[in-house]
ZAMARGU-4260 file (C-alpha; in steps of 0.2 Angstrom, whole numbers, plus 5000, padded with zeros to 4 digits):
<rodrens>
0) 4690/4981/5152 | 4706/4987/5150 | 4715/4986/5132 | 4729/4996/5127 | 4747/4994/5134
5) 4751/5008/5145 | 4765/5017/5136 | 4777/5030/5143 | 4782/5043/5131 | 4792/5057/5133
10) 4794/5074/5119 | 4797/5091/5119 | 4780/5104/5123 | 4786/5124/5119 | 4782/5135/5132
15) 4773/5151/5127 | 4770/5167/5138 | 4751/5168/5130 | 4738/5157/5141 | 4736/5140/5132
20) 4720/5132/5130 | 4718/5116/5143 | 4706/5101/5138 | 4710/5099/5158 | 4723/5103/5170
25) 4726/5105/5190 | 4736/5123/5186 | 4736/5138/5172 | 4752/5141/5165 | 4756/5157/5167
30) 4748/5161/5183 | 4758/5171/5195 | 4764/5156/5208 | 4763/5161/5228 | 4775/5154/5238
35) 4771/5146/5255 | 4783/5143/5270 | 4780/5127/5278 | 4785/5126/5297 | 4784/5108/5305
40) 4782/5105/5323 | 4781/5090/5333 | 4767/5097/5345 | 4757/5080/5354 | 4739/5085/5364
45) 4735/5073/5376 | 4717/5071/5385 | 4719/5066/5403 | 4705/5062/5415 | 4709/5062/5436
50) 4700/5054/5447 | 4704/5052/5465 | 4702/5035/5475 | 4682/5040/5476 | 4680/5043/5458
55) 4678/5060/5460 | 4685/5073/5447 | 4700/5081/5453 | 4699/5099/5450 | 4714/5115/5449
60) 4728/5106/5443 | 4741/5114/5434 | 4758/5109/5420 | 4768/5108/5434 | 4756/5094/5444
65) 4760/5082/5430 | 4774/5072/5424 | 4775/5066/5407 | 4785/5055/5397 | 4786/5047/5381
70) 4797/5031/5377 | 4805/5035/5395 | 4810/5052/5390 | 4804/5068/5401 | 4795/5080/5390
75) 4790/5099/5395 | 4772/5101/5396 | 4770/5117/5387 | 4751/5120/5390 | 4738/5111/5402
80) 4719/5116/5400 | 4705/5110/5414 | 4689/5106/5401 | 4675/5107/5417 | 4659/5103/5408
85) 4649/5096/5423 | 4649/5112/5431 | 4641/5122/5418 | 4631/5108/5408 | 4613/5114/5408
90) 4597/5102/5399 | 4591/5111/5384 | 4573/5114/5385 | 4564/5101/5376 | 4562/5105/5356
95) 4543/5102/5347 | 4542/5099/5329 | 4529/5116/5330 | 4543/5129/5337 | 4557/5121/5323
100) 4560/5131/5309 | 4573/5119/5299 | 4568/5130/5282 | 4582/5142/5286 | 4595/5129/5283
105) 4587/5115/5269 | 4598/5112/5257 | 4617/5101/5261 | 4632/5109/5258 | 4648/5103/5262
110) 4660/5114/5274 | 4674/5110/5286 | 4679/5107/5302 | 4686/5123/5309 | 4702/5123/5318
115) 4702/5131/5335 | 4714/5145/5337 | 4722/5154/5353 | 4713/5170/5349 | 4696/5162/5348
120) 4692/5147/5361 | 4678/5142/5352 | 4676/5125/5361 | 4684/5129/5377 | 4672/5120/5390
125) 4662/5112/5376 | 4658/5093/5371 | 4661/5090/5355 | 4650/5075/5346 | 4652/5070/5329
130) 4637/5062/5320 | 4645/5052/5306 | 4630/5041/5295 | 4639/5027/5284 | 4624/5029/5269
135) 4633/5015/5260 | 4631/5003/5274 | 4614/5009/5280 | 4599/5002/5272 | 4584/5013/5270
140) 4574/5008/5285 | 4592/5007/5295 | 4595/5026/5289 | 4578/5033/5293 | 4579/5025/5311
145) 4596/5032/5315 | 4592/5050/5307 | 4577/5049/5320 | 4587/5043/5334 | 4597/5059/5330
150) 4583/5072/5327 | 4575/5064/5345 | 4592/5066/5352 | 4595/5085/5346 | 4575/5089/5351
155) 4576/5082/5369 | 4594/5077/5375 | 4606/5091/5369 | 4613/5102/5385 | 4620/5120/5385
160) 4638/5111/5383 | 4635/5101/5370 | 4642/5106/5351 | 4636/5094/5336 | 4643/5089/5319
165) 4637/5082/5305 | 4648/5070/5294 | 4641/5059/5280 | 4649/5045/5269 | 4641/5044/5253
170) 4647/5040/5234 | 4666/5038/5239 | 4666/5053/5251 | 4666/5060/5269 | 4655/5078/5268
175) 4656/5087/5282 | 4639/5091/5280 | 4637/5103/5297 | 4655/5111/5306 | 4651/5107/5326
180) 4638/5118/5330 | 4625/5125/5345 | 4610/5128/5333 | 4597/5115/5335 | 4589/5121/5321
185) 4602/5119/5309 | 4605/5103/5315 | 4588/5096/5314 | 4589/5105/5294 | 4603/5096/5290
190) 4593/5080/5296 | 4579/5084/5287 | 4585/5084/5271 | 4597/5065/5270 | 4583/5059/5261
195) 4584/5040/5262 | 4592/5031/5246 | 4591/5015/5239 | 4603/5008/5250 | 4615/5002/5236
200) 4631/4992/5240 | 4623/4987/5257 | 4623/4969/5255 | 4637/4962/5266 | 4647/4948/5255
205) 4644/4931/5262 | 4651/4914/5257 | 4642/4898/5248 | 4633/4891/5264 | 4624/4907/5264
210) 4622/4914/5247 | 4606/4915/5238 | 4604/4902/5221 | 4600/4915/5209 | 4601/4903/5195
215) 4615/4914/5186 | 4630/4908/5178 | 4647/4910/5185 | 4655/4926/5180 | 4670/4935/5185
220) 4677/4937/5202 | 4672/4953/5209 | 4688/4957/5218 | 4699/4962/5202 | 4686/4979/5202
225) 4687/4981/5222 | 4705/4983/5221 | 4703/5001/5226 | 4685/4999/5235 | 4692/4988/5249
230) 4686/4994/5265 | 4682/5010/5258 | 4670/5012/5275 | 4686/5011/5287 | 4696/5022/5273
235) 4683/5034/5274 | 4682/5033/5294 | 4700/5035/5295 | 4698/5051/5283 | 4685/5059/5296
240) 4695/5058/5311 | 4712/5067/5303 | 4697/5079/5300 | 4691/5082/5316 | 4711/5080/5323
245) 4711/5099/5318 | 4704/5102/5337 | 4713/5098/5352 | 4700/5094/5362 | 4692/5077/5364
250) 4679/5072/5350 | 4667/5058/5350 | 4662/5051/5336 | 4646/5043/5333 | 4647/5028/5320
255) 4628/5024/5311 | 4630/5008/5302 | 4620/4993/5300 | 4635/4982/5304 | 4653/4981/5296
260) 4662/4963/5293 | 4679/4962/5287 | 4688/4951/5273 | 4705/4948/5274 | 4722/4951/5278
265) 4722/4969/5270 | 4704/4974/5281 | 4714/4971/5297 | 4728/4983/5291 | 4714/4995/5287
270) 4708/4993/5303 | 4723/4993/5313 | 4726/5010/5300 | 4708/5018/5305 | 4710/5017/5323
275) 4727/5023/5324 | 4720/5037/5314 | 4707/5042/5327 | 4718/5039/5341 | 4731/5051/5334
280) 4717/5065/5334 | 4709/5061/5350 | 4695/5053/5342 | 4683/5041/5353 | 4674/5031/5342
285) 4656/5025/5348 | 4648/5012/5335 | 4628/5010/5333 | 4621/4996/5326 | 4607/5005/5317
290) 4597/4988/5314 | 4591/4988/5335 | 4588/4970/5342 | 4586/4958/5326 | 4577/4942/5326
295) 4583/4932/5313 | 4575/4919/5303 | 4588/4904/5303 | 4589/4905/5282 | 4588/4924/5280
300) 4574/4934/5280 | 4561/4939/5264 | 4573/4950/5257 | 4584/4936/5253 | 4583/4923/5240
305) 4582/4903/5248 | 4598/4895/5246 | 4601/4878/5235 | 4617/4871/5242 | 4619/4856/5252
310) 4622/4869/5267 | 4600/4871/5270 | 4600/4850/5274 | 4616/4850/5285 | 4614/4867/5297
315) 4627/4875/5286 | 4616/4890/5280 | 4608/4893/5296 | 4625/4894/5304 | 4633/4905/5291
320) 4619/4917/5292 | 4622/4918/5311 | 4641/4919/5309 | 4638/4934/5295 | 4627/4944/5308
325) 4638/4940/5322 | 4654/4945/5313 | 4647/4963/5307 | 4645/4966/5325 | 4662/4960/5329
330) 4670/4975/5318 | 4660/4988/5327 | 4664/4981/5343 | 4683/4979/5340 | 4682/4997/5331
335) 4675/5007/5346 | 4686/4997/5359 | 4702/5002/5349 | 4699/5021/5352 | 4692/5020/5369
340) 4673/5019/5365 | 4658/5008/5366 | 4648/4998/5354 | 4630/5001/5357 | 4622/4985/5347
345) 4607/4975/5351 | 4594/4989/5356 | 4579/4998/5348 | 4583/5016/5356 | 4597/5021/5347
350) 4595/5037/5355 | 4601/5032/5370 | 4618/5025/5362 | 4619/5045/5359 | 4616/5049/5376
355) 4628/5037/5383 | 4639/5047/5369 | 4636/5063/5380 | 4638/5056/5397 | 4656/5048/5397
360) 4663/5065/5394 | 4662/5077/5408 | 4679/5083/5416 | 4698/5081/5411 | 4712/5091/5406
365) 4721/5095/5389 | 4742/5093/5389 | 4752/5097/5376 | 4769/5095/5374 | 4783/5096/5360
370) 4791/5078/5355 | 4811/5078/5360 | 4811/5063/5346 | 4809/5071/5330 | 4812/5054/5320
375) 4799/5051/5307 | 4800/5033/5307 | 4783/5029/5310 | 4787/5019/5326 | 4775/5017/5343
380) 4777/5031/5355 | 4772/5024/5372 | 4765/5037/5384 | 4765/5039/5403 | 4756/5052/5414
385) 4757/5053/5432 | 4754/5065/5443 | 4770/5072/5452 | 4774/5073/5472 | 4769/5054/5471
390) 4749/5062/5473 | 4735/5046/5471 | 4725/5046/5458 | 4718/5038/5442 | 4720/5047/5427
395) 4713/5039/5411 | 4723/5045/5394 | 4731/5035/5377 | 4744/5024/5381 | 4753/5030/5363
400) 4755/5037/5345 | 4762/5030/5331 | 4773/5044/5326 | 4773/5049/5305 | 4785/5043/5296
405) 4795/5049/5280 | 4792/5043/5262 | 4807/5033/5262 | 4803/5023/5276 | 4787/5016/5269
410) 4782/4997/5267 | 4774/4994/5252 | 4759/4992/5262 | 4759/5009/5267 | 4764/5016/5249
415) 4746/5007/5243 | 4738/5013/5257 | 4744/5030/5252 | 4736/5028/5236 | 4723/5023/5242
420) 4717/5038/5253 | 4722/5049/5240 | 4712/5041/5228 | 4696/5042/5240 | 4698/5059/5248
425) 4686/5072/5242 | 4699/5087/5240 | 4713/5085/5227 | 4731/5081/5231 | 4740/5094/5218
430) 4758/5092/5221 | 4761/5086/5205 | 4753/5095/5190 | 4742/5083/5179 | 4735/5086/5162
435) 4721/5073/5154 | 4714/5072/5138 | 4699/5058/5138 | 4694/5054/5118 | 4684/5040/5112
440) 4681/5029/5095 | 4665/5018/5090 | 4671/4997/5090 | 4655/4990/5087 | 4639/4995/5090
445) 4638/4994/5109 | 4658/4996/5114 | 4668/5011/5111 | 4689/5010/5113 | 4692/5026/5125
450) 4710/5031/5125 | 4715/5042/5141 | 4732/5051/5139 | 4739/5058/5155 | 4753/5073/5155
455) 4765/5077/5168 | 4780/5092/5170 | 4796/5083/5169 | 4800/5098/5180 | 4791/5090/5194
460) 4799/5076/5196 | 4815/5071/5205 | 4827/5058/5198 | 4839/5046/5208 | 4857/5039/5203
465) 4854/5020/5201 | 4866/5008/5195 | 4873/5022/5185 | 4860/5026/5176 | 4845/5040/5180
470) 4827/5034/5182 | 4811/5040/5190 | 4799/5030/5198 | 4782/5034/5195 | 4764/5025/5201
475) 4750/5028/5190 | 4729/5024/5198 | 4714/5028/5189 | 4697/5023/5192 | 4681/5028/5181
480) 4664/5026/5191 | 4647/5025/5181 | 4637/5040/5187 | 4620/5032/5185 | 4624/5018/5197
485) 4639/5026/5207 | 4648/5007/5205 | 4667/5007/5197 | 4667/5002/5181 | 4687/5001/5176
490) 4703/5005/5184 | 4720/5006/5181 | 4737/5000/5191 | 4753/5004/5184 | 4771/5006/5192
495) 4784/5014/5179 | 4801/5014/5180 | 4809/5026/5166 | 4826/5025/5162 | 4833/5040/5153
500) 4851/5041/5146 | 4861/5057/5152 | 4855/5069/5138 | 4838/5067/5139 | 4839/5067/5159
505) 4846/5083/5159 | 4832/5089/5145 | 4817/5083/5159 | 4814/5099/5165 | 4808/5106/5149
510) 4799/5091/5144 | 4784/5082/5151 | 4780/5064/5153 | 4765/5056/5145 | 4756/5042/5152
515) 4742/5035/5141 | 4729/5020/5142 | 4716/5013/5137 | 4698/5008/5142 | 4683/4999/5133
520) 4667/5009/5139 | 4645/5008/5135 | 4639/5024/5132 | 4635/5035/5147 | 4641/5047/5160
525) 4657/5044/5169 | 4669/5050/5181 | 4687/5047/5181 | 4699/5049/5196 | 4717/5049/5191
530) 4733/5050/5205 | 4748/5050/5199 | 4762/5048/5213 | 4781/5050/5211 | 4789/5037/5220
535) 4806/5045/5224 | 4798/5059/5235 | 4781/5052/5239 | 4772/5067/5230 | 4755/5064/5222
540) 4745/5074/5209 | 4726/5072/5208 | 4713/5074/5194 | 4698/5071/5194 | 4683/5073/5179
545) 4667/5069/5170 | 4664/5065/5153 | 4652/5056/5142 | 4653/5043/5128 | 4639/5046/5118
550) 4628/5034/5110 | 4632/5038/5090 | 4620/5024/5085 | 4607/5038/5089 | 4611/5051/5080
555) 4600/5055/5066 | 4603/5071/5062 | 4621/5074/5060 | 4634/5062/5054 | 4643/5052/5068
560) 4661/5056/5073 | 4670/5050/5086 | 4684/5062/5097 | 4693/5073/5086 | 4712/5071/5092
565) 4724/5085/5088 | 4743/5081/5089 | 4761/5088/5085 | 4769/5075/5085 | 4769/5054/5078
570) 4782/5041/5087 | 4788/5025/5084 | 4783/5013/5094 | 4800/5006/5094 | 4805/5022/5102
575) 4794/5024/5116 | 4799/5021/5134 | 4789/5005/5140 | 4788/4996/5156 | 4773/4983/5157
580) 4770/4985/5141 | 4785/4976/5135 | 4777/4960/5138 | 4762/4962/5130 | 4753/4960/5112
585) 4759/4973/5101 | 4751/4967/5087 | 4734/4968/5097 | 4737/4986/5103 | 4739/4991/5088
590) 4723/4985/5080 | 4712/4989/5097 | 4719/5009/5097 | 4716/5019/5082 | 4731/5032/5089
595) 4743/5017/5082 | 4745/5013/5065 | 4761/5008/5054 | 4772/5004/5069 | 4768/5023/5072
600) 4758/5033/5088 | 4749/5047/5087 | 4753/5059/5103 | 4738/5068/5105 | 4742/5087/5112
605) 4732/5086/5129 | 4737/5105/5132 | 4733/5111/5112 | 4750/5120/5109 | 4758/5118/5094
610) 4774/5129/5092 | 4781/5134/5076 | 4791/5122/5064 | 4779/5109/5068 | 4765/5102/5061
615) 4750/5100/5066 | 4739/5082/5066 | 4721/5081/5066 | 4713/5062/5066 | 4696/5058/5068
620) 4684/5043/5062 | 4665/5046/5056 | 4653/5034/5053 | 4640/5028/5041 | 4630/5012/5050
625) 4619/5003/5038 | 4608/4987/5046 | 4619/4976/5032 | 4633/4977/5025 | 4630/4989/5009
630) 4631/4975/4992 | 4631/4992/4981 | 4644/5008/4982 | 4640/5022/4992 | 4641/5039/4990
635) 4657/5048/4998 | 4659/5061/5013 | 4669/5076/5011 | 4678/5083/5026 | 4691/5101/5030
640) 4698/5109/5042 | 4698/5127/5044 | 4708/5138/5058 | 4697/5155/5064 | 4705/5170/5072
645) 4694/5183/5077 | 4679/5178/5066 | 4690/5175/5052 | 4694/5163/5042 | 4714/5160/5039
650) 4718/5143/5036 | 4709/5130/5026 | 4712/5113/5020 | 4709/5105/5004 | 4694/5094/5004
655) 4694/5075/5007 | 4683/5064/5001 | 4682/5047/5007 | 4672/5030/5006 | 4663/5020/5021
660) 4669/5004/5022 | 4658/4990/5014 | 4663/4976/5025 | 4658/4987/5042 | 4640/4989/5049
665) 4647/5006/5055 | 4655/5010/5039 | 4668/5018/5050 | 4681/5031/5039 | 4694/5039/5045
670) 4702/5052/5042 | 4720/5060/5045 | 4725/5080/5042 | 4741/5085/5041 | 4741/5105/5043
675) 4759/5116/5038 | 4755/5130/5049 | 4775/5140/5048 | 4765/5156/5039 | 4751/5160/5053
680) 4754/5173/5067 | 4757/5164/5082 | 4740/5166/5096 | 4726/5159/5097 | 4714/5151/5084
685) 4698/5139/5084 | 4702/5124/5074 | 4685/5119/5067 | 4683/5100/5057 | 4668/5099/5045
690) 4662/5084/5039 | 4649/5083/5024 | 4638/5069/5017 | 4629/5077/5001 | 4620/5059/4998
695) 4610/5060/5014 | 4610/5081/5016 | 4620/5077/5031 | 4634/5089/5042 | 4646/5084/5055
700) 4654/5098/5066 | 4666/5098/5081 | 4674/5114/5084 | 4690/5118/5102 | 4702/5132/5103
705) 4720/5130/5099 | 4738/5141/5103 | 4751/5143/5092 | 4768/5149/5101 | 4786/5154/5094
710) 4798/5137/5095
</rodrens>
């Protein structure tokens, strides 16, 4: 749950020449930056199958035997390739589990889809097949019976022509497990060892004719933590074929799912999204239905708890569990129709699904051509290919494109959509340079208050002339997933519009923008994604990290402390740049975050450089729980802060005592340093906080580098 106002602040951060000390960030400062020359061309491939009037593969044909034109306009075919695989496809011989050796290749690792190059024709008279395995919408029976269907397929079906990849969605990302290959062996390893999971996330969300009564009270709607997980299978699909769009020649991709059903408005634009996708890359996608020819008991199988609505006495359950079934086929049919394939659905062989795969590709030609329209306005691109000298003939091709369009022509569906896909792919998007410090502070004895502070080089944003005054737009998304369970537990949405007055606009360049928030976490393992996108030019910066909130209520040996924050700097509230936060409780922020007290914030330092003239903070909380709380007076804890360079101690402060709180079961203290560091050579030092309770014979300890730079 989210609970702190997002708060915009902006202030000045010294640069140094000396290599600072990151708690996180996408870049080093003071790396040598390379320089890369982007060149864009408009270059369309285009499959094309000719048949004549007997459906018979027309063969020798050449650029200049075809006529070609998009939107009406004649385009020059710069390069034709004939793709003959019928003529040199020959069957394998048949593989036995006692001549495998799927030892040499046991353990997945991700790669990539290799581009072909004019050097090497890697896949020149090759079919190439792509073997994608939806885990999240496989269950584990479903999952084992497709990885057989494609171990019997590689064994027993596989031709001399034939090149096979492997592709896996799993956990929020496509792995390209295997790049196309010819080795059955590696293939068959690589099958080997998707060891079948636990199928979570699997259950297809029906409505109240069809649910099970669990006996459970009503709870919150779901949706509100599926703002960034809807359609994630079609986000993911539509990621996989820009990844096999690197290859010019036609790929098949085979889709193992155990069904997929749709929910709304925004699953259609996905959809529509996904198959434009594939089509762009000369992607034909072939959907499987991994659960082979179902018989359905009318009110669900065992698996399923009985319903207790009206719906099991009037035929409503029975029909909505028919309508459930029937509309997860319905999205693999339409998917695989869209890009030119086939749904292969009701049939316990799923191998030959594959096999139909492999036999609808055997001749056609490869066209390519450079786009006289170079507008990037994201419009349809209608294609027409014909043979020239009037010759008859059938030729089977797409119809169109749907050219790329600039940033400032996006609809706010696509701007989302952006987000989106940047917040599911498994690379990072680094055109803007993120920092991220992640602390945390104990509530009660099961909730603990994590404030996330997120930095960004003013630098790196552009600014626009509006109404007179300069602004920057930018779109903040995070999402923190539990890693135990893989399921989201948080997220964040934000849009900002900061308004900055002539003199602090023209400073931006040599002051970043911080971004901070708040979340309200158990203990555990987390991950947090964080995108932060500027809206003027469309650019995105990605960072992505674990951490863990630890469970303080089980530490016996050393005294408890929460995130120690280090800071240079303390803001009034009234003087920070808000957006959202205008509207809300300040009085309640204040209480929630520990980082605000008196009307005043405390800026923790993400990158841990502090230039001269200004002091350093330090603010941290320790805790003492007692079952009740203590009737008599407790004994105080003493803490310092000392700053190390090269083994030596050179800066101390005075010790502070201070009491635990007797109206708190935590008995929660804290404590605030204020460190005058003008007299210390500037470099770099280990700023160590010790934390002493001589009642109890206890130490506390939290010890990180920091850099002091000239101002």
């Amino acid at each position: 749950m989210r609970q702190a106002a997002a708060v915009l602040l902006i202030f000045i951060m010294a640069a140094g020449r000396s290599r600072p000390q990151q708690v996180g960030q996408n870049t080093v400062p003071g790396e040598t930056q390379s320089f890369t020359l982007t060149v864009e061309s408009n270059l369309v491939v285009e499959a094309v199958e000719v048949k004549d009037k007997q459906g018979n593969f027309i063969h020798g044909l050449t650029a200049k035997d075809f006529a070609l034109t998009e939107d009406g306009a004649p385009q020059t075919i710069r390069y034709c390739e004939h793709e003959d695989l019928a003529a040199t496809a020959q069957p394998l011989p048949a593989e036995t589990t006692a001549n495998e050796d799927v030892t040499l290749y046991n353990r997945l690792a991700r790669t990539a889809i290799a581009p072909e190059s004019m050097e090497n024709e890697r896949y020149k008279n090759r079919r190439l097949m792509a073997l994608y395995f939806d885990m999240t919408a496989l269950p584990p029976a479903d999952e084992m019976r497709a990885l057989s269907a494609a171990q019997k397929f590689i064994r027993t079906q596989m031709t001399t022509v034939d090149m096979v990849a492997i592709l896996r969605y799993q956990g929020g990302s496509v792995d390209i497990l295997q790049d196309f290959t010819a080795d059955r062996n590696r293939l068959l390893s690589i099958l080997e060892t998707m060891v079948v999971g636990e199928g979570q996330g699997t259950a297809a969300t029906v409505d109240d004719a069809s649910s099970a009564d669990t006996g459970a009270a009503f709870g919150q709607d779901d949706s509100e933590f599926n703002v960034f997980n809807t359609d994630r299978q079609l986000s993911a699909l539509q990621t996989a074929a820009r990844m096999l769009g690197q290859v010019n020649e036609k790929k098949e991709l085979i889709y193992f799912a155990s069904g997929l059903r749709l929910q709304g408005i925004d699953n259609q634009a996905q959809m529509h999204a996904t198959a434009d996708a594939a089509i762009k890359a000369g992607v034909t996608i072939w959907t499987i239905d991994a659960r082979g020819l179902v018989a359905q008991a009318p009110l669900g199988d065992a698996t399923q708890g009985s319903p207790g609505n009206q719906g099991i006495y009037t035929g409503g359950a029975a029909q909505a569990v028919t309508s459930n079934f029937q509309q997860s086929q319905d999205t693999l049919y339409a998917l695989a129709s869209d890009t030119g394939g086939k749904a292969f659905l009701d049939n316990n062989d799923l191998t030959r699904g594959i096999v139909d795969v492999q036999q609808a590709i055997s001749d056609y030609y490869i066209l390519a051509y450079y786009t006289t329209n170079t507008d990037r306005d994201g419009k349809f691109r209608r294609i027409r290919v014909s043979l020239a000298q009037n010759q008859e003939a059938k030729l089977d091709y797409r119809q169109g494109y749907f050219a790329d369009k600039e940033f400032s022509k996006f609809t706010d569906i696509d701007r989302e959509r952006q987000l989106e896909d940047a917040l599911m792919l498994d690379n990072p998007i680094t055109d803007l340079t993120i920092a991220m410090e992640i602390d945390y502070f104990q509530l009660n004895r099961a909730e603990y208050f994590v404030p996330i502070v997120v930095k960004i080089p003013g630098r790196e944003l552009a600014l626009a002339k509006r109404g007179g005054a300069e602004h920057t737009l930018i779109d903040f998304v995070g999402e923190i997933k539990d890693l135990a369970g893989g399921t989201t537990v948080s997220n964040v949405r934000d849009n900002v519009n900061i308004k900055l007055s002539d003199a602090t606009a023209a400073e931006l360049a040599k002051r970043p923008i911080e971004y901070d928030t708040g979340f309200t976490l158990l203990p555990g393992n987390y991950m947090i994604k964080f995108l932060a996108r500027d809206d003027e030019t469309g650019r995105i910066g990605t960072f992505q990290t674990t951490f863990v909130i630890p469970n303080l209520n089980k530490e016996e040996k050393r005294i408890p402390l929460s995130a120690v924050v280090l800071s240079g700097q303390r803001v009034d509230l009234k003087e920070a740049i808000y957006d959202a936060a205008k509207a809300r409780d300040r009085a309640k922020d204040e209480a929630v975050n520990p980082l605000v007290q008196d009307g005043k914030k405390l800026i923790p330092s993400v990158t841990r450089v502090f230039s001269s003239g200004r002091r350093i903070y330090v603010y941290f909380q320790a805790y003492k729980q007692t079952q009740n709380p203590a009737p008599s007076p407790q004994q105080p804890l003493f803490a310092f802060v000392s700053l190390y360079q090269g083994g030596k101690k050179l800066y101390e402060t005075a010790p502070k005592s201070i009491m635990p709180s007797a109206s708190s079961r935590l008995g929660t203290m804290t404590l605030s340093f204020d460190l005058g560091v003008d007299d210390l050579p500037r470099g770099q030092y280990d700023c160590q906080v010790t934390v002493l309770d001589p009642s109890a014979q206890k130490a506390g300890f939290w010890r990180a580098p920091i850099l002091l730079v000239s101002q």
